[in-house]
C-alpha positions in Angstrom: 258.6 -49.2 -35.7 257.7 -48.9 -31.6 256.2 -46.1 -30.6 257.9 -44.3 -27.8 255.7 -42.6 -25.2 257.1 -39.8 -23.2 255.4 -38.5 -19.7 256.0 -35.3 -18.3 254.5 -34.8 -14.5 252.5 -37.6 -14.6 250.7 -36.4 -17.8 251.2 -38.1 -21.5 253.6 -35.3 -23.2 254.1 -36.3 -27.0 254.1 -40.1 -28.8 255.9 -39.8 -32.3 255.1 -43.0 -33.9 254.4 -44.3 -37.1 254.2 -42.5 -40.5 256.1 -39.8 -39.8 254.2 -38.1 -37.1 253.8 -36.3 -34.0 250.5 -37.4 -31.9 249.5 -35.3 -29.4 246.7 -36.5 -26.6 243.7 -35.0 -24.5 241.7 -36.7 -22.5 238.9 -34.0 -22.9 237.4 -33.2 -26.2 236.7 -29.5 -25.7 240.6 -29.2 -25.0 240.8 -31.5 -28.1 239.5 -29.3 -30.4 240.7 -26.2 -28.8 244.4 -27.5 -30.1 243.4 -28.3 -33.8 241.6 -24.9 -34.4 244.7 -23.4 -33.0 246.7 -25.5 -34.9 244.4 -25.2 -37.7 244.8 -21.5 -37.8 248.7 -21.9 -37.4 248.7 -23.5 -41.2 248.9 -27.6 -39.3 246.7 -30.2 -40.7 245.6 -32.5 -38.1 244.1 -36.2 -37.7 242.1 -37.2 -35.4 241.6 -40.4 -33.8 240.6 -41.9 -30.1 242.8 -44.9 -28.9 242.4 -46.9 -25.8 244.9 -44.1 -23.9 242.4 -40.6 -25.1 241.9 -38.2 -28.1 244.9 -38.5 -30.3 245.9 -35.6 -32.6 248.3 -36.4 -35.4 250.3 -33.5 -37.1 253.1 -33.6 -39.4 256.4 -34.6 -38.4 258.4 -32.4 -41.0 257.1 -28.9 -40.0 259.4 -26.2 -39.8 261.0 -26.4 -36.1 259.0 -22.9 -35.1 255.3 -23.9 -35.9 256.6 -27.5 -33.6 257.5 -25.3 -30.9 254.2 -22.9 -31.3 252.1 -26.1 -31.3 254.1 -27.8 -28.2 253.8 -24.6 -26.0 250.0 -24.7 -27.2 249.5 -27.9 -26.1 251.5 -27.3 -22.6 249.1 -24.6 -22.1 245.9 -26.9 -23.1 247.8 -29.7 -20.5 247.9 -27.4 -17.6 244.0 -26.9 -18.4 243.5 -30.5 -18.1 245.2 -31.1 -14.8 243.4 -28.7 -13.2 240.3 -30.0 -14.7 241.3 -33.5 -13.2 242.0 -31.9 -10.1 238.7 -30.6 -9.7 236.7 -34.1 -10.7 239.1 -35.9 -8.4 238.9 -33.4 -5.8 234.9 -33.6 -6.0 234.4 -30.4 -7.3 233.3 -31.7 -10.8 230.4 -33.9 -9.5 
């Protein structure tokens, strides 16, 4: 099965791939593990694993339709973190 790979403003979004499910990735581990204590707390059960594109977390496909939602706003949030945090390293604030 292929895995699709959708980018939002320049910045990886969500991959749903293989084995039914949704992979979300960071590029910074604190924001990393930010999202699976959130999710964590929010009843998901996350894997984690790095791939040659970042920090991939990997959460159920088949939960219920709010906790997706909860998690995807979550992860926008954690997203908008990491830009700015890209900004700054770019930018020359981060050395």
């Amino acid at each position: 099965m292929p895995v699709s790979v959708c980018i939002i403003n320049t910045k990886l979004h969500i991959r749903e791939g293989i084995g039914a499910m949704n992979e979300y990735i960071f590029f910074d581990a604190g924001l990393r593990d930010r999202f699976v204590e959130y999710a964590g707390k929010q009843g998901a059960v996350c894997e984690l694993r790095e791939d040659t594109m970042g920090l991939v977390v990997a959460v159920a496909e088949d939960l219920s339709d709010d906790l997706v939602d909860t998690l995807e706003a979550r992860y926008d949030e954690l997203q908008d973190e990491q830009s700015d945090l890209m900004s700054r390293v770019e930018g020359g604030l981060g050395k």
